[in-house]
LORO-950474 format. One record per residue (C-alpha): x, y, z; residue in one letter. Coordinates in steps of 0.25 Angstrom, whole numbers, plus 5000, padded with zeros to 4 digits. Example, Ala and Ser with C-alpha at 12.3 -4.5 7.8 and 13.67 -1.06 7.14 Angstrom:
2
504949825031A 505549965029S 
END
This chain:
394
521451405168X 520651535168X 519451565161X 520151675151X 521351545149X 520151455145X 519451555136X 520551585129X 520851445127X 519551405122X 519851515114X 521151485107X 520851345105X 519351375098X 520451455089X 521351355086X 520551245083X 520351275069X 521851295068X 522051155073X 521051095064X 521551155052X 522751215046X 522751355042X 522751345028X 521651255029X 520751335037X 521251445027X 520551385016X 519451335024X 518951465026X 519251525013X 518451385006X 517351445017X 517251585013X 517351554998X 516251445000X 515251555006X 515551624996X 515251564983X 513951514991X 513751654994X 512951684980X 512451814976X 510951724978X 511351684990X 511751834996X 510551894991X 509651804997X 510451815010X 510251975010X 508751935007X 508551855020X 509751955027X 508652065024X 507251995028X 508051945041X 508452075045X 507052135042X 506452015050X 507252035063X 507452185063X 505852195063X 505952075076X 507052155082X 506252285081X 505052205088X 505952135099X 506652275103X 505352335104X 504752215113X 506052205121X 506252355124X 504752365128X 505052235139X 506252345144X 505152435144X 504352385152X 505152335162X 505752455164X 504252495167X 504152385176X 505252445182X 504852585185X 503352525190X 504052435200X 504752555205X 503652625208X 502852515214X 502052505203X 501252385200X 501852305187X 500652245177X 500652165164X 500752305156X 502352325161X 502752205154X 502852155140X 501852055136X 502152005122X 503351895121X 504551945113X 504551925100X 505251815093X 505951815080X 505451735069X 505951785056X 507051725048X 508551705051X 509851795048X 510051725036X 511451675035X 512451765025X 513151675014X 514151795013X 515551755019X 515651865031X 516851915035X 517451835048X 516751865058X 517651925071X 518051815082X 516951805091X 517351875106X 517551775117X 516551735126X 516751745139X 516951635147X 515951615159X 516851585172X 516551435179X 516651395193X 518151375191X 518251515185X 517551575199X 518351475209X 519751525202X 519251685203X 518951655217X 520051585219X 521051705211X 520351825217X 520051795231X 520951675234X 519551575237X 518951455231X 517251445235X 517051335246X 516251235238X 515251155245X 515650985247X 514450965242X 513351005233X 512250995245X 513051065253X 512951185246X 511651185243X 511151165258X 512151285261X 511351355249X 510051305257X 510351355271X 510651495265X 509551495257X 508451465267X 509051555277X 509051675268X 507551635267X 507551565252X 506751445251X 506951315246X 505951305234X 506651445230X 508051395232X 507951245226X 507051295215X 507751405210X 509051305211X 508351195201X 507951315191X 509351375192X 510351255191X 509151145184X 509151075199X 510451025198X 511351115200X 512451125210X 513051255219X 514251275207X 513451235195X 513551365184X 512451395173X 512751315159X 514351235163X 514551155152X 515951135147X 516651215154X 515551335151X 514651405159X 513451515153X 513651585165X 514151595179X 512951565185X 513451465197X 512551395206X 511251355213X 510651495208X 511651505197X 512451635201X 513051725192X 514351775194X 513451925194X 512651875204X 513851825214X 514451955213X 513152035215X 512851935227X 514151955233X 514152105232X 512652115238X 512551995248X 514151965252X 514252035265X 513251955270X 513751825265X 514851865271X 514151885283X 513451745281X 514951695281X 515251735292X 514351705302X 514551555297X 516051575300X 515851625314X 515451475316X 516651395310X 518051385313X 519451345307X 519651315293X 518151335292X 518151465298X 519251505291X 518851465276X 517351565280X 518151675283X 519051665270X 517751655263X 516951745271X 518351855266X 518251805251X 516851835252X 516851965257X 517951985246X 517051945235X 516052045241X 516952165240X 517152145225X 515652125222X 515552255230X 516552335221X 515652375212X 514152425212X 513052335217X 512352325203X 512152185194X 513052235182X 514352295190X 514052125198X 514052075184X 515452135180X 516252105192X 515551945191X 516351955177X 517751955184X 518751855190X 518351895205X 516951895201X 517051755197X 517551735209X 516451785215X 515651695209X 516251585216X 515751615228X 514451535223X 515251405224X 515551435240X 514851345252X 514451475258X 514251585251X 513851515237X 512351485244X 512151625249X 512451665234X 511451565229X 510451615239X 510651765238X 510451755222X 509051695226X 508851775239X 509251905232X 507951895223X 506951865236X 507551985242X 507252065229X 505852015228X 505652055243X 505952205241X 505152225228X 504052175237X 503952035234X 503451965246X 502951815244X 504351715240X 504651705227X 504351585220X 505751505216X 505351525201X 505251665205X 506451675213X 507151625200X 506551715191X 507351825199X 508551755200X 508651725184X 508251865180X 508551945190X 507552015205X 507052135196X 506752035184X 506351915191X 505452005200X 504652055189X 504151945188X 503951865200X 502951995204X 502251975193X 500751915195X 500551765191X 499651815180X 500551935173X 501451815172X 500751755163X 500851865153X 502151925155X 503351885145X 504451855151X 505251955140X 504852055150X 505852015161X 507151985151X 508052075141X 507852025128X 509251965126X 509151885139X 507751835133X 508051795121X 509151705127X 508151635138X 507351535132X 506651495145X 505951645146X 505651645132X 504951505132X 504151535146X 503851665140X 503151725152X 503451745168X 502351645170X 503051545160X 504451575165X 503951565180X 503251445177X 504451365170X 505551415180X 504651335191X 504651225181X 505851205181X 506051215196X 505151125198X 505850995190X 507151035192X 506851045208X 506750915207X 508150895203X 509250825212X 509950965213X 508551035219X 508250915228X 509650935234X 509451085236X 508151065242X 508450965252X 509751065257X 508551155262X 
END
């Protein structure tokens, strides 16, 4: 069944439900019982005092909103500062950053109206997030190809191992970075929150891969996995033989559409959000190209860090910082000295929105701290049956 069938059952019977339980009249009545019950509690007491409290409320948080859009527009501010003096070669110092936490609202809550409101209009559809089997049956519609899995788990991670070490990655980055990403026990097809039939995204994977990123990678890095493909083939023969140059013709496939637009994160973003993107995606899954997918969303950020000068390995805790918020993010901070880590918010590398909705950066509320607790958590979950796994492939 597809992904639009399912939605729109999920829909239709979230609908129907209350027609099933009840019958019309009954729901009828049911409401109007409701609406007259708000309204006798709704006195002429009770809406004044709701106005009363609407009004201190609204005073209240209009004067923290005034204070957070200033503080938020002074950490764009700054990093567009940032920015301009990296550009020039200009050294970065504790006076281009932001060095007071957010602020936090403590003021009361949007009291609750005892007015009946008028119904409120039917809430748009979320979209649904595609799973693996979404991913498999785009490839398998769009380029007439399935992903060759691995037999076992093992198998694919000494495969991601293998092309790991040979494009120069090292163990503690690879394995550690693994235990952060997927908790130490993740395996090659596992995507970010499944739980009952629902993911919170698409990211798939020992690195956990967006579709966005499979897109990107293929668009940037495919001819040469393509070329990767190819020297392998040149060493088998018969059915073997014959299945690499199939997928080595996919591939190059894929490669094209990735290629049809402009190289740039956003046009990536709105061809991932497509059937063939999807199917893309799926390319995560495969024996062979799956690991060099994994490794280049790592190797891409040493690389990155190499041209903007950075010459000693990054740390794994490091490498991740790049991967989670992106090279020009990430690289913020892993320059920064030890002791401006100690003092810099970590507000300074988010957008408000995407601050406000991660807990872990605001309770580890500097790049110390967040460095800090991202090695923690390397370390107990590398300990993991997952991590021992992976670090015996190597």
């Amino acid at each position: 069944m597809s992904s639009h069938a399912i939605r729109s059952r999920l829909v239709f019977l979230v609908l129907a439900l209350p027609l099933i339980a009840l019958p019309a009249q009954a729901i009828d009545g049911a409401s109007s019982s409701a609406n007259d019950a708000m309204a006798q509690a709704a006195s002429p007491q009770a809406i004044a005092e709701y106005r009363r409290l609407l009004a201190e409320y609204q005073r209240v948080h209009g004067a923290f909103e005034e204070e957070a859009g200033a503080y938020w527009n002074s950490i764009a501010e700054k990093r567009r500062g940032r920015n301009a003096k990296r550009r020039e070669h200009l050294p970065i110092t504790l006076d281009d950053y932001v060095l007071t936490q957010p602020p936090v609202y403590s003021g009361p809550k949007r009291p609750v109206n005892p007015e009946p409101e008028q119904p409120e209009a039917r809430p748009r559809e979320r979209k649904a997030i595609p799973l693996v089997g979404d991913l498999l049956q785009a490839a398998g519609e769009h380029f007439q190809w399935a992903p060759q899995k691995p037999s076992s788990e093992i198998e694919f991670k000494r495969a991601y191992a293998r092309v790991a070490l040979a494009a120069g990655l090292t163990r503690e980055q690879v394995v550690r970075v693994y235990s952060f990403e997927t908790g130490g026990n993740g395996n090659y097809d596992m995507q970010s929150g499944l739980k009952s039939g629902h993911a919170i995204s698409t990211a798939i994977g020992y690195n956990q891969l967006l579709t966005t990123n499979s897109v990107e990678l293929l668009a940037e890095q495919g001819a040469e996995f393509a070329r990767d493909l190819t020297q392998r083939a040149a060493a088998l023969s018969g059915p073997p033989r014959q299945a690499m140059d199939r997928k080595i013709a996919v591939l190059k496939k894929m490669v094209a559409y990735a290629r049809s637009v402009p190289d740039d994160w956003s046009q990536h973003e709105k061809l991932a959000d497509t059937p063939q993107g999807w199917a893309l995606h799926a390319m995560v899954l495969d024996i062979d190209v799956g690991p060099l997918l994994q490794t280049h969303k790592l190797l891409t950020s040493v690389i990155f860090a190499r041209a903007k000068g950075f010459s000693r390995p990054l740390t794994a805790a490091e490498l991740e910082m790049m991967n989670l918020t992106g090279d020009g993010t990430g690289l913020d901070m892993v320059t920064m000295p030890q002791a401006m880590r100690d003092q810099v918010p970590t507000s300074n590398f988010f957008q408000r929105g995407g601050y406000e909705r991660n807990p872990v950066a605001i309770r580890h509320n500097t790049v110390a701290r967040l460095l800090a607790i991202t090695d923690s958590r390397m370390d107990s979950n590398s300990n993991l049956p997952g991590a021992k796994e992976l670090a015996g492939a190597f």
